[in-house]
N, C-alpha and C positions, 0 to 999 in steps of 0.2 A: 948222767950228763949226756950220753950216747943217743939216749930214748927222748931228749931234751930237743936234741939239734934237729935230731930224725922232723921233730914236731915243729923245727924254729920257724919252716915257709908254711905251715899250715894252717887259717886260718879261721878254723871250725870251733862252734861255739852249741855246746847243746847238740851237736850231732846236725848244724846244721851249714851248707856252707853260705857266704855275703851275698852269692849273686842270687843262686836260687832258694835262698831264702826267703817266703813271703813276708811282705808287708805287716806290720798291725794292722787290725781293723782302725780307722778311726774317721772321727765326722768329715764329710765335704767340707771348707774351704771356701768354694767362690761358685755356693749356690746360690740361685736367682735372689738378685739385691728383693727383701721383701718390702723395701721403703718402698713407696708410692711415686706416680711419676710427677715429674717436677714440676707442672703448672697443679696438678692436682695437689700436691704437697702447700706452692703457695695459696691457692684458695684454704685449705683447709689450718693451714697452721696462721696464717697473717691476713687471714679475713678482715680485721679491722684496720690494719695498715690501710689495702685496697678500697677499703668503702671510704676511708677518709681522700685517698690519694683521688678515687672517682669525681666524692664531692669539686676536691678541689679543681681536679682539670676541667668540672662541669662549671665552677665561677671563672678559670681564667678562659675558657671558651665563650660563655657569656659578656666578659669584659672584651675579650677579641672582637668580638664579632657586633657587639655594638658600638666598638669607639673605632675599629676599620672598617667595615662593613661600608658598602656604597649602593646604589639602586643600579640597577639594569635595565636595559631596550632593548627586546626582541623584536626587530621589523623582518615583515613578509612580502615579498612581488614573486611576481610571475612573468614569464615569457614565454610565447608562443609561437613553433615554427611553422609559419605559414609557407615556406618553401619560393619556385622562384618560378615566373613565368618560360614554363621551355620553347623556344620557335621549333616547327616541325623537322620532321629530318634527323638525324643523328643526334644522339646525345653522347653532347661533348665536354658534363661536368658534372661530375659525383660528388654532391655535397658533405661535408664528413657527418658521423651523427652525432645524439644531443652528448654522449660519455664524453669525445672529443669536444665538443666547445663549451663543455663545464671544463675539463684540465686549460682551455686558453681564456677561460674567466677570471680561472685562480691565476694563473703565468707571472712571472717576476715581469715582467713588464708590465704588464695593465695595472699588477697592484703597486708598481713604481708609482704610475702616473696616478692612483688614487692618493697616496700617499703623500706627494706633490703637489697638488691639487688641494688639499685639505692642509696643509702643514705637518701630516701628522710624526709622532716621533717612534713611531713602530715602526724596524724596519719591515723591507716588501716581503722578505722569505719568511713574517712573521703571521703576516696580515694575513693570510688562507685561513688560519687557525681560528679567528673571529669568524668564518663565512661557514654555511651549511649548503651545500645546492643536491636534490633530489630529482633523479630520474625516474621516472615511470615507466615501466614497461608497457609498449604499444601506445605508448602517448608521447602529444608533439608537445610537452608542457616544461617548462625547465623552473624549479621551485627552488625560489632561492630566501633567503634568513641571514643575520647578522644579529650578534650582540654585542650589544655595545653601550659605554656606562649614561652616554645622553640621548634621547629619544630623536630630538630633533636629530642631531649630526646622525643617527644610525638612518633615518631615514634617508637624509640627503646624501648619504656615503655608499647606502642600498643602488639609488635611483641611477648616481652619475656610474655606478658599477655597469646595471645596465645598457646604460646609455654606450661605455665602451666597448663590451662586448659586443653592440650591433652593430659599430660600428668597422670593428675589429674584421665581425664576418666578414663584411663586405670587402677591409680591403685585403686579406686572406683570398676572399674570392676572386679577386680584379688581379693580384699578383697571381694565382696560380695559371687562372686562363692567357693572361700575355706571356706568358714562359710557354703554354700550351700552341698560342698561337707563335711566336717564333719557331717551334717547330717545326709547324707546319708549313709557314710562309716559305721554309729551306724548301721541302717536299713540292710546293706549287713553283717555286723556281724550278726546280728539276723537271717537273713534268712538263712544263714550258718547253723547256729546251727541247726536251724530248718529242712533242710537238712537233717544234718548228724541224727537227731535222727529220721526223719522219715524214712530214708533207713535199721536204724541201726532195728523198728521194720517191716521195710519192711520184712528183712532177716527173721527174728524171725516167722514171720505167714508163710513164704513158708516153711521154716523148717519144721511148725505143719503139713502143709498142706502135705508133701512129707510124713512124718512120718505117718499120717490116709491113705494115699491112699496105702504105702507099708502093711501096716496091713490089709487093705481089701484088699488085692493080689487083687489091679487094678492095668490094663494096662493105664499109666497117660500121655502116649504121644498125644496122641489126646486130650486130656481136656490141657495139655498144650499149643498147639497149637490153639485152640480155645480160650484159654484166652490171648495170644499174639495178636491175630488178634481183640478180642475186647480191649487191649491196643492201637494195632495200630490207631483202628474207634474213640478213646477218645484223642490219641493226633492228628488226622488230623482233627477230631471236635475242637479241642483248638485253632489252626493254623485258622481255615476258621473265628472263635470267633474275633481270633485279628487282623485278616484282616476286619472283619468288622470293629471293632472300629475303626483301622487308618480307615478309608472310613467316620465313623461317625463323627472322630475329622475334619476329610476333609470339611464335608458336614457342619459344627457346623462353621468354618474358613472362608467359602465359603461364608453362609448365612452373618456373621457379616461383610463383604466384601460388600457383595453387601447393604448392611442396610444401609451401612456409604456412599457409592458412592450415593443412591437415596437419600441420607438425604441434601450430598453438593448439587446436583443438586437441589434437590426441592428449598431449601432454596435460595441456587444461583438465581432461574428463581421468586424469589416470590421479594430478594431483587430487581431483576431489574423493576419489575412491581411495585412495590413499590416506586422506582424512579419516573419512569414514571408517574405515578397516582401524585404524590407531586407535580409535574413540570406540571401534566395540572389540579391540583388544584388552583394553584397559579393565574390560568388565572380567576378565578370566584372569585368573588364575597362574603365575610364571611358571613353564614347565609342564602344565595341562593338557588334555587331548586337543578341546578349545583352541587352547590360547596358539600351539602347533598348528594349527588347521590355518587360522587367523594369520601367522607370521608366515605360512606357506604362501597364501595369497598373495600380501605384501611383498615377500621376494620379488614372486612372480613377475608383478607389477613396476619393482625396481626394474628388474629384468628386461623389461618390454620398453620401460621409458630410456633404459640406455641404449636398444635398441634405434629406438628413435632418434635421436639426438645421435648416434654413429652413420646412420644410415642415409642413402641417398637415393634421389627421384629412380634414377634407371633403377633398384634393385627393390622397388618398393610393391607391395602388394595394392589393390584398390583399397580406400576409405571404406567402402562398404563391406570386404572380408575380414578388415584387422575392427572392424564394429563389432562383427557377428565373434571374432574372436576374444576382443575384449569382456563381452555380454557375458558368456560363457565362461569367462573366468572369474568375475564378482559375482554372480549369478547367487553361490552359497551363501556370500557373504552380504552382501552389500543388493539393497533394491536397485534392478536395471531401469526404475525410472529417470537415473537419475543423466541418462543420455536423452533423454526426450524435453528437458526443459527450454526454454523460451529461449533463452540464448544461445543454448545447442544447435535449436532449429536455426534461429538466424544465421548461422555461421555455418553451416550444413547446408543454408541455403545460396549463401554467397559463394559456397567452394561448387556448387551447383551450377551456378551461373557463371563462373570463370568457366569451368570445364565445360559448357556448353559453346564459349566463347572459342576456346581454344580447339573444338569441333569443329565449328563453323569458318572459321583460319584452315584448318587442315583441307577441309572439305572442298574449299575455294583457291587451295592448289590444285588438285588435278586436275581442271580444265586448263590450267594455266600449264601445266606439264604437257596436254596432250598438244598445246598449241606451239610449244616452245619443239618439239618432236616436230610437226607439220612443217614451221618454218625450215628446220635446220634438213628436210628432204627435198624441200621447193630450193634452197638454197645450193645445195648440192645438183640438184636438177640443173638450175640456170648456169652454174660455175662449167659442168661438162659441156653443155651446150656451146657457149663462149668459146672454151677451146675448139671444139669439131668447128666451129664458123671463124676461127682465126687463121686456122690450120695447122700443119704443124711448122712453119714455118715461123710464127709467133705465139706460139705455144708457152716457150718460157719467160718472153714478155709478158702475156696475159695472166702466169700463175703470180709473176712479182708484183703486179699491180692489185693482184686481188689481196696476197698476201700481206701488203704495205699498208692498203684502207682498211681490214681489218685490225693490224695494229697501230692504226693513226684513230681511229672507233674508239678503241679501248685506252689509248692514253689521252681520248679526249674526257673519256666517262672518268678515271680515274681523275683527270685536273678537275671536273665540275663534281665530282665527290670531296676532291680537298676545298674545292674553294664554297661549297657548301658550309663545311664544316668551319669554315673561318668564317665565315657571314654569321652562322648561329654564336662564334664563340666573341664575336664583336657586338651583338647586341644584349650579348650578357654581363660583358663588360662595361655597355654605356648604361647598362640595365639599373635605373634607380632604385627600385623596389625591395628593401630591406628584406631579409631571409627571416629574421624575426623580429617581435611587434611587441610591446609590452601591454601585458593580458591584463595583469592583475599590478599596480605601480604601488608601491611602499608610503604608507600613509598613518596615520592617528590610527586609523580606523584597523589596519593591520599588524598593529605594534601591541607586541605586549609588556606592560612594565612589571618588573620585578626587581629582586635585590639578589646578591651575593653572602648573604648574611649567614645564610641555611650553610651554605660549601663552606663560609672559612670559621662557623660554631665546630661543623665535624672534622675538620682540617684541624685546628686550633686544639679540640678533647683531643683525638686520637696522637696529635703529638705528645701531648702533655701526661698525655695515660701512660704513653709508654716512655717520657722520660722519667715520672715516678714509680710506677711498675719494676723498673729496671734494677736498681738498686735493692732493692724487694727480689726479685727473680736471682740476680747476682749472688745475693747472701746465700738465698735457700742453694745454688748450684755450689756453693762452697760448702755449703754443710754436708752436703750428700757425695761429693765428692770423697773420692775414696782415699784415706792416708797415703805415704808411698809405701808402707810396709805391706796393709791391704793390697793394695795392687799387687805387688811383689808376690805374694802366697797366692794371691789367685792364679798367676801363670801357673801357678806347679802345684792348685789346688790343694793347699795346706793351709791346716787351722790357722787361725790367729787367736791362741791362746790370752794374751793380755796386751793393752794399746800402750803407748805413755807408761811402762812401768818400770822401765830401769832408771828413768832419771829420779825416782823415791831411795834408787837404793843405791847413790855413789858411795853411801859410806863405807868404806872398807872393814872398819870392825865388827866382828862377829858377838853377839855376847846373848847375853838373853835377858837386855835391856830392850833390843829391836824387837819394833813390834809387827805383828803380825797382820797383815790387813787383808782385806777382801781379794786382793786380787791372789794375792799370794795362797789362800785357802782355796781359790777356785783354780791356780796351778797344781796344786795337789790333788785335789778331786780328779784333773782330768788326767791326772799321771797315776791315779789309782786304779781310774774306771780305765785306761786304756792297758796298762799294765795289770792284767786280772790278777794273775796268779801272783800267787806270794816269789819272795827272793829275786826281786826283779831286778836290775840293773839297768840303770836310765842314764844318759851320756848326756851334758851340756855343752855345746860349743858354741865359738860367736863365729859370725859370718863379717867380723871385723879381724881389725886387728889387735884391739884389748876381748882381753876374757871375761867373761861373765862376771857381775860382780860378786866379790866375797857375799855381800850383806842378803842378796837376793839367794844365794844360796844355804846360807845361816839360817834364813828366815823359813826356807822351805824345809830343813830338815829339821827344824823345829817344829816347824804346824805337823809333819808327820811325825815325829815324833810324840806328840801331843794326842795325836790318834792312832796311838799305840802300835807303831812303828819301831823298830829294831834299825836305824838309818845308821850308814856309813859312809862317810865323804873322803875319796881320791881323789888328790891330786896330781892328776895326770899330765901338765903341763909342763913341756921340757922348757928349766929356768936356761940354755943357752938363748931358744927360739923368743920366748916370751917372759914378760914379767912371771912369775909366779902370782897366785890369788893365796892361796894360802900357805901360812908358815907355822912352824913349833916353836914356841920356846916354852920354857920353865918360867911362871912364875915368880917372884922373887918372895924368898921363905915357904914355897910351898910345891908338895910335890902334883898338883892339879898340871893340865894345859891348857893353854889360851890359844886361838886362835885368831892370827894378829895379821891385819893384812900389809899388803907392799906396792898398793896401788897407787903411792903419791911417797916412793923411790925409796920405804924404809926396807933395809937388809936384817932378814933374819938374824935375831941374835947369837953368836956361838957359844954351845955348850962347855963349861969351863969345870973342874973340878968342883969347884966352891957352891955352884949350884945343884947341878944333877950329872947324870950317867949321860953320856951322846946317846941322841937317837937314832933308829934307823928309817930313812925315809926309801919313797918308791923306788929312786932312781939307784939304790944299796941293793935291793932288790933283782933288781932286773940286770945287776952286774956280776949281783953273787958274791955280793959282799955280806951277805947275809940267806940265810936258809929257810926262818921257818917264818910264817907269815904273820904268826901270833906276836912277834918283835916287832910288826911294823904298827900294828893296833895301838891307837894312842886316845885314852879318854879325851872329852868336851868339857867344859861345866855346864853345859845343856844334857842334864840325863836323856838316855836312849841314843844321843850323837857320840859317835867314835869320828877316828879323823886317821887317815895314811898320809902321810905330806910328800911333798914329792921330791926331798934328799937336799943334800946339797950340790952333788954330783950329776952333771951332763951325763941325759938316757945315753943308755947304746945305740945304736944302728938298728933302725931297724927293732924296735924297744917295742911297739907296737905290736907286733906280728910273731914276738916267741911264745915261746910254752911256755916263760915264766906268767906271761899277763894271763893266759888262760889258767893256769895252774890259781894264780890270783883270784882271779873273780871267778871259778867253782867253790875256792874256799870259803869265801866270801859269800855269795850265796847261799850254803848252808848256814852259815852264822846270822845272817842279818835277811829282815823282810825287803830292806829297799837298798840298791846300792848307788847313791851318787859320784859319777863319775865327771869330774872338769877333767873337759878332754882340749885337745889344742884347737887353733880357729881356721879359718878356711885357707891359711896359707899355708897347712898344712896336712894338705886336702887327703894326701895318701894314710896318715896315721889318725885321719878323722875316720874315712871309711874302714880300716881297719879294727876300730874301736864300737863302729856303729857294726857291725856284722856281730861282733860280740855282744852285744848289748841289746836291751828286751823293748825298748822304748831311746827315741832323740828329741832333745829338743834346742830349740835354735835360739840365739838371742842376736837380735841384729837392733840397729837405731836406724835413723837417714842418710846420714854418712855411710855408713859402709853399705848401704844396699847403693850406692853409685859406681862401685866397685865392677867391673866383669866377673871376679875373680869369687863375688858372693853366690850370681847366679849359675855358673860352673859348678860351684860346689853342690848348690841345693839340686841341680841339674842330675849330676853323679849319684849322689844319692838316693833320686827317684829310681833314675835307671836300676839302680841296685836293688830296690826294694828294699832300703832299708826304713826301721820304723816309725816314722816322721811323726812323735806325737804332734806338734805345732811349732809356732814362733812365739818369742817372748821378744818385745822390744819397748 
């Protein structure tokens, strides 16, 4: 008893202990699903479901689309911006371009007023959706298209479209420049004023000045004359001032002229080498020496064109070095002829001729520079002269009169520069002459008729395919869809032994009337092949809370029995915790034992004189109510099945983990090849691991129900960790 207790916390089995105990070997669990993916599975399994469901959505698309189906009208115009008569002088109105008066084509107002106009029952934020309008690059052309279900009305819905937008221009144009012109009318009021009080003390300092020179009895005709003539050198310095400027606003026009012409060209000759270079990519090879040489180019090319498109006049090299640099760059690739063709030249020739222009502007300032210099020293000249012939007596009268006509000059120039600007901006206002013309007008001759039949035949299949498809697709994803027990085992990568097979086996009696079926031989097979060696011990528990059934255990120690098996069934199951599965009693008139089960509430029968002798079960055992093990052994009437029951008597404490249960199954193990062990279920998770460290093989038996449990995946969780030996699941 001493050497008993010593052993009762120990629990080693075979010399081995629960944790660092390896694992069985046994198969993977939740290897790659090998079924097929799921549209492939539908073609291949319900090919003729599909070909029927096709036909069909190919007649109710046919019936769609011929009994809704309606004809269409494609019409086409154009409009042309012929732009606006400018008066000389400043310009003082930037007209927007064609991107913007395509967005005020489409505008909820204009398509209000078409909408209105026609009756129609579309609203305006709709109508855009019917219109297509095309911009061209470097063209003054605005391509406009509708469709629409009647020929005539798309024409007439085209043309009166037009018609507002020309109009629109104009009075867009007529409102911005009177907003323009109130501005300015502020600004020529104030120069006005400014004007009149600067004359009003012009007056006043000649006054002073005529008043000092009569009191020094000077003769003032010559000093007036002298200061006339340095007036005159100050306003034909002003005059040669603003002939420069127009020259520099020239030169300023000229420059952004020419920026923009070498900007289409370059980009023009890089997109075509850029063609080029893609089209005899194509011919190599991805990843080649070639094909690297080829895509190096192209970079390049990217390179250069974003270049361009970042960059600006002042940091720009000449046309003619970024030529010679581009030449040199497709030179490998691409024929340099292709900068010499006919349109090249024209536009090489035109950027030719601005830059010659903008020369000859440059060139026709500095005469004008050296004379605006001449003036401003003759001026200077006559100004000291005036003073020495004033004297100094009037001295500071003379510099305020020069002072005051100079700036009564300059705020006369500035009032006849605003009111310039409002002269030009009033006769672009009274300006008749529409900004554009309509080029091409929407007609018979431009419309093209069609139907919608085509769009709502493939509108009409494609719905119909896949509201029949669907039902078809659905089944196949239920099929393949995984049980929840499947799922279950694959988190924790354990077999799944047998699907559907405990609801074959509620019946609780044991006999060897129950028959033996496939699944049940293929439970044994893999309790054999995974338990090699002989005397093995394999542990059942549920991951519920009923125990395995009687009948599935009958059954399997019968098939191994049947293959020459030596099998022994414990009942391991403390009757306080759980039902019991199996029980003893005596037969009535015979000394045989039946194994009778208690899974729908029947109570072992008790042993009386008049039948048999009491037996001793597990839990006699493990209290020490009994000694030797060979007393607990109790025939079957299934030859090669013995039976331990598991008492009438609540385990010990702790029943699990003494010496007696090891002492048990070494015995055990040398008497019998298999030992079945109904052990308790996962809410008895400590006396499950206990049992499973002793034991050579586990296996699990769970349904749907209890895998919803926490309490199932904890367990099976524990006993990974453990390494214990997971043949599979049974459910």
């Amino acid at each position: 008893m001493d050497t008993k207790k010593q052993q009762y916390l120990e629990i080693p089995a075979n010399g081995h202990s629960a944790v660092a105990r390896p694992a069985t070997q046994r198969p993977l669990a939740a290897q790659a699903d090998s079924s097929p993916p799921l549209l492939l599975a539908v073609i291949k399994r319900h090919w003729g479901l599909l070909a029927l469901s096709a036909v069909a959505a190919l007649a109710a698309a046919y019936w769609g689309a011929t009994s809704f189906g309606s004809p269409t009208a494609e019409a086409t115009a154009q409009l042309i911006y012929k732009g606006l008569p400018m008066p000389p002088g400043p310009r003082v109105y930037e007209p927007p371009t064609l991107t913007t008066y395509r967005e005020i084509a489409f505008s909820n107002p204009l398509m209000q007023k078409v909408t209105d106009h026609f009756g129609l029952a579309v609203p305006a934020s709709e109508m855009p959706k019917f219109y297509e309008c095309a911009v061209t690059q470097n063209s003054s052309i605005l391509r406009f298209s509708i469709n629409w279900g009647d020929e005539q009305d798309a024409i007439a819905i085209l043309n009166y479209t037009l018609g507002l937008l020309i109009d629109q221009a104009r009075t867009d144009r007529v409102s911005l420049l009177r907003a323009h012109m109130t501005h300015y009318q502020q600004q020529q009021a104030a120069a006005q004023q400014e004007a009149v009080r600067t004359l009003e003390q012009l007056h006043a300092a000649r006054q002073r000045e005529a008043e000092e020179m009569s009191s020094g009895n000077l003769v003032n005709s010559m000093h007036n004359s002298t200061v006339q003539l340095a007036i005159a050198s100050q306003a034909a310095m002003d005059g040669k001032r603003v002939e420069m400027m127009g020259i520099d606003e020239q030169v300023a026009e000229l420059d952004t002229r020419i920026f923009e012409l070498t900007n289409q060209l370059m980009l023009q000759l890089i997109g075509t080498a850029k063609n080029e270079i893609e089209n005899k990519g194509a011919r190599y090879t991805q990843g080649s020496r070639r094909w690297e040489e080829v895509q190096s180019v192209r970079e390049a090319l990217d390179d250069m064109a974003d270049r361009i498109a970042d960059g600006h006049p002042s940091d720009r090299s000449s046309y003619s070095e970024w030529k010679a640099e581009f030449v040199q760059l497709i030179s490998p690739e691409v024929d340099p002829g292709l900068v010499a063709t006919d349109d090249v030249r024209t536009q090489e020739a035109l950027i030719r001729q601005t830059t010659e222009g903008r020369a000859a502007l440059a060139l026709s300032r500095i005469p004008i520079t050296k004379q605006v210099e001449l003036f401003e020293q003759q001026r200077l000249k006559y100004e000291q002269n005036a003073v020495k012939l004033a004297g100094s007596v009037t001295a500071t009268a003379a510099n305020d009169v020069l002072d005051l006509e100079a700036k009564l000059q300059r705020t006369q120039s500035k009032l006849a520069g605003i009111e310039s600007q409002l002269e030009n901006m009033r006769q672009l206002v009274e300006c008749d002459t529409p900004e554009f013309e309509v080029f091409i007008p929407a007609s018979e001759d431009t419309t093209e008729l069609g139907s919608n039949k085509k769009k709502l035949f493939v509108l009409i299949f494609a719905l119909a395919s896949v509201l029949m498809a669907t039902p078809i697709v659905g089944y196949e994803a239920l099929q393949q869809r995984d049980a929840p027990v499947t799922a279950f085992a694959n988190r924790f990568s354990i077999p799944v032994i047998a699907e559907r097979m405990l609801k074959n086996f509620q019946t609780p009696s044991l006999s060897r009337e129950v028959a033996v079926d496939d699944d049940v031989r293929m439970l044994a097979l893999r309790i054999q092949q995974t338990v090699g060696k002989p005397n093995g011990v394999i542990m059942f528990t549920s991951l519920g809370e009923t125990p395995p059934p009687v009948a599935l255990i009958s059954s399997l120690a019968e098939c191994l029995a049947n293959r020459e098996e030596r099998v022994l069934l414990i009942d391991a199951v403390d009757p306080v915790r759980n039902n019991s599965l199996l029980a003893v009693t005596p037969s009535a008139g015979r000394g045989d034992m039946l194994l009778l089960g208690e899974s729908q509430g029947q109570e072992p029968e008790e042993p009386t004189p008049e039948n048999s002798s009491p037996r001793f079960g597990l839990s006699d055992f493990l209290s020490r109510e009994c000694e030797g093990v060979q007393s607990l052994i109790q025939p079957t009437l299934c030859p090669g099945v013995d039976l331990i029951s598991r008492g009438n008597a609540a385990f010990p404490r702790e029943a699990m983990a003494s010496s007696c249960m090891t002492e048990l199954l070494n015995h055990c193990r040398h008497a019998y090849t298999k030992v079945l062990v109904v052990g308790p279920g996962a809410s008895s998770l400590a006396d499950v691991e206990m049992l499973a460290a002793r034991s050579d093989g586990v296996v699990l038996t769970a349904d749907d129900d209890s895998l919803k449990s926490p309490r199932a995946a904890t367990a099976v969780r524990e006993l990974v960790e453990l390494q214990a030996p997971l043949i599979g699941i049974v459910s």
